[in-house]
C-alpha positions as CSV (number, residue, x, y, z in Angstrom):
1,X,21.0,-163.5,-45.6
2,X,24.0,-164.5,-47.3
3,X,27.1,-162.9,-46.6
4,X,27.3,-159.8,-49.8
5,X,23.6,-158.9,-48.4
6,X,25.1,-158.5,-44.9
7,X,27.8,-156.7,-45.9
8,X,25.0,-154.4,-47.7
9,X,23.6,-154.2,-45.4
10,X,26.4,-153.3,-42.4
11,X,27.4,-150.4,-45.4
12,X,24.3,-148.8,-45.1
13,X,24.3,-148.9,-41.9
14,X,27.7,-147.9,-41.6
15,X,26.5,-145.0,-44.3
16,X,23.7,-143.6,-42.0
17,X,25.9,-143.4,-38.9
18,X,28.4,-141.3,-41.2
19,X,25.4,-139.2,-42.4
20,X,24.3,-139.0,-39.0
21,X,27.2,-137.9,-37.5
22,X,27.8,-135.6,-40.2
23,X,24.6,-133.7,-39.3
24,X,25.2,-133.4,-35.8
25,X,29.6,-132.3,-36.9
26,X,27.3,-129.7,-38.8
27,X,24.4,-128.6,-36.5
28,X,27.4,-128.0,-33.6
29,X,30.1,-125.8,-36.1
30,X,26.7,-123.7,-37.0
31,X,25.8,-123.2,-33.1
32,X,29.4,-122.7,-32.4
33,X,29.7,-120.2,-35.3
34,X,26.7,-118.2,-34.2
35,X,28.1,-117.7,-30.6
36,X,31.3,-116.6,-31.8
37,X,29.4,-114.1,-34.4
38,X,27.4,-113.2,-31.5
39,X,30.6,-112.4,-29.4
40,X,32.2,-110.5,-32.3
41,X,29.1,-108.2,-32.8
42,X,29.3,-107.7,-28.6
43,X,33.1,-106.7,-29.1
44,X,32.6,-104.5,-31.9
45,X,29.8,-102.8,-29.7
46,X,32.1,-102.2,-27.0
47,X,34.6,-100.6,-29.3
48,X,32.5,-98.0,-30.2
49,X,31.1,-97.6,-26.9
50,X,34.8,-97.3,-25.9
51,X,35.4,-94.3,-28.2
52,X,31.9,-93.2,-27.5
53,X,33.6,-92.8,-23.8
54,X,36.6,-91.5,-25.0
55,X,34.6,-88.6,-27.3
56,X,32.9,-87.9,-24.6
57,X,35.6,-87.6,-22.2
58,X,38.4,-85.2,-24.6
59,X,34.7,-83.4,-25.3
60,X,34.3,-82.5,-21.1
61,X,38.3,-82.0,-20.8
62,X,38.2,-79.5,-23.8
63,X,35.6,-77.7,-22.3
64,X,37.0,-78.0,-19.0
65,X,39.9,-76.1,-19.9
66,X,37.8,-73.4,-21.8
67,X,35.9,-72.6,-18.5
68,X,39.2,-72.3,-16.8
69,X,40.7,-70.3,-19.0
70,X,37.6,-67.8,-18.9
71,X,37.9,-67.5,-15.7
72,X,41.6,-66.8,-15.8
73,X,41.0,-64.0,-17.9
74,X,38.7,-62.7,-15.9
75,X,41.0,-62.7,-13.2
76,X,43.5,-61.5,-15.1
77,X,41.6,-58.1,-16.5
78,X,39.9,-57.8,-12.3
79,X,43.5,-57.8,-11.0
80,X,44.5,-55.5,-13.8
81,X,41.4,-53.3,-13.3
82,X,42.5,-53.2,-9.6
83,X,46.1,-52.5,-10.2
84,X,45.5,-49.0,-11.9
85,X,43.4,-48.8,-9.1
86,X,45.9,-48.8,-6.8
87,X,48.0,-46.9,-9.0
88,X,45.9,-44.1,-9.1
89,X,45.4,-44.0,-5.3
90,X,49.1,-44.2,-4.9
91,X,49.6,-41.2,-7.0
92,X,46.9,-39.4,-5.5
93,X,48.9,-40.1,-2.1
94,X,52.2,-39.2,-3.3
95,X,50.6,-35.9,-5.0
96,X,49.1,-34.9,-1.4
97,X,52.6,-36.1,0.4
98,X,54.3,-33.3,-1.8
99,X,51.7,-31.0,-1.4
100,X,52.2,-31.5,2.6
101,X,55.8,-31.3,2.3
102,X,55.7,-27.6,0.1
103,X,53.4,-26.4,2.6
104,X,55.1,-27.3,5.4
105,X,58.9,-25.4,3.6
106,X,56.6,-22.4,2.8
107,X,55.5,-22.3,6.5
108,X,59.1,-23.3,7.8
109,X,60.7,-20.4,5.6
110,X,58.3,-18.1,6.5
111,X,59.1,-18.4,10.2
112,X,62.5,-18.2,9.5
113,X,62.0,-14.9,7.6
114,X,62.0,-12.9,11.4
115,X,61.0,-9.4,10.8
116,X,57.9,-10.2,8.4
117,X,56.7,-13.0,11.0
118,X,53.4,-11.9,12.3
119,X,52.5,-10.7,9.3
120,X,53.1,-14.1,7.3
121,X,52.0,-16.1,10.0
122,X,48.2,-14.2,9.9
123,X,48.4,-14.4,6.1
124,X,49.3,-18.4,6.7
125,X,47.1,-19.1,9.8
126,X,43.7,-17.2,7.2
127,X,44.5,-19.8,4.2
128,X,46.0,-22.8,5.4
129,X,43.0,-24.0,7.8
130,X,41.0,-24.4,4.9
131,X,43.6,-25.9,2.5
132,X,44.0,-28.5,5.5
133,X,40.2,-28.9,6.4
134,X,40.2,-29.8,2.4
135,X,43.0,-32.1,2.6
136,X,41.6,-34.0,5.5
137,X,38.2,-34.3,3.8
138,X,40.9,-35.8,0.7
139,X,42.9,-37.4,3.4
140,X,39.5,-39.2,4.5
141,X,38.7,-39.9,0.7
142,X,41.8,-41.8,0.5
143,X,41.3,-43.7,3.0
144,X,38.3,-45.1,2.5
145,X,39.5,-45.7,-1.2
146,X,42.6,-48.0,0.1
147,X,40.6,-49.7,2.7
148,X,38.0,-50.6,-0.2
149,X,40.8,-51.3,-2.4
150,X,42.2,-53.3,-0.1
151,X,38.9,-55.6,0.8
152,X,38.5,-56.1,-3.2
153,X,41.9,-57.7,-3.3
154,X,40.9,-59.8,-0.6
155,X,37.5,-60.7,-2.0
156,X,39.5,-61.5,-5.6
157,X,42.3,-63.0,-3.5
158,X,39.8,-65.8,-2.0
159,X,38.1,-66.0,-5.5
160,X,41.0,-66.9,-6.9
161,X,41.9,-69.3,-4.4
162,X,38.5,-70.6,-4.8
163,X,39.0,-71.4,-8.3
164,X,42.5,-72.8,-8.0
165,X,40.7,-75.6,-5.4
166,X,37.6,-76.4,-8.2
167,X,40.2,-76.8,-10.8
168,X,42.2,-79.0,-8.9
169,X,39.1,-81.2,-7.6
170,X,38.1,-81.5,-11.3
171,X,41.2,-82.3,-12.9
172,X,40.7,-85.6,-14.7
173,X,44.0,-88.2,-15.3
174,X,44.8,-88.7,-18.9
């Protein structure tokens, strides 16, 4: 072989390594380029899986807060159903105080009146035992009222404390 063949020769060689190498440069950026699309595709995935999460998450807080706002205002009109309640028993007691206080001045003046004393006192003694047997039988009533508006305060008392505690375990950190 003279010495232009061998260079030939050594070129194509020299040629087909290039090529070769070449394809291999190649076959490597495509395998490298699919991993990186693959990752890309994985990270765009978790982004919306992310603000799937996040969606979800305002979604449960929202209604959260709806729920504990209904029951607010359910506490809210109980405690003001309960207040007139109470309002109403305390006038009833304040109307049956004054009622016991003007029968008690009509009896005091009439035993101050002297002369007219047995007379007033039978008069008296004929009504006023069954103006009291009533007012005991109201007296009674009114008791029973407060002590049962008393255990409903309770009961919404610890209901409300209830609720205070399952909002509290539920709360969720922004």
């Amino acid at each position: 072989l003279s010495r232009w063949e061998k260079l030939f020769i050594m070129m194509e060689n020299s040629e087909m390594k290039q090529n070769m190498l070449l394809q291999q440069n190649e076959d490597m950026v495509k395998v490298e380029m699919d991993s990186i699309r693959k990752e890309l595709h994985k990270l765009n995935n978790n982004k919306s899986c992310v603000q799937a999460s996040e969606n979800t998450c305002k979604c449960i807080s929202e209604q959260m807060n709806r729920n504990l706002n209904q029951a607010m205002e359910q506490l809210r009109e109980a405690g003001d159903t309960y207040q007139a309640q109470n309002n109403d028993t305390l006038q009833q007691l304040i109307q049956f105080s004054k009622n016991q206080a003007t029968r008690l001045t009509k009896l005091e003046s009439s035993s101050l009146l002297g002369a007219g004393l047995g007379q007033v006192a039978m008069k008296t003694l004929s009504t006023y035992p069954k103006e009291q047997e009533a007012s005991n039988t109201d007296s009674g009533k009114l008791e029973r009222a407060l002590m049962a508006t008393v255990a409903d305060l309770q009961r919404v008392h610890a209901q409300l404390a209830f609720f205070q505690r399952a909002t509290a375990h539920r709360f969720l950190p922004s």
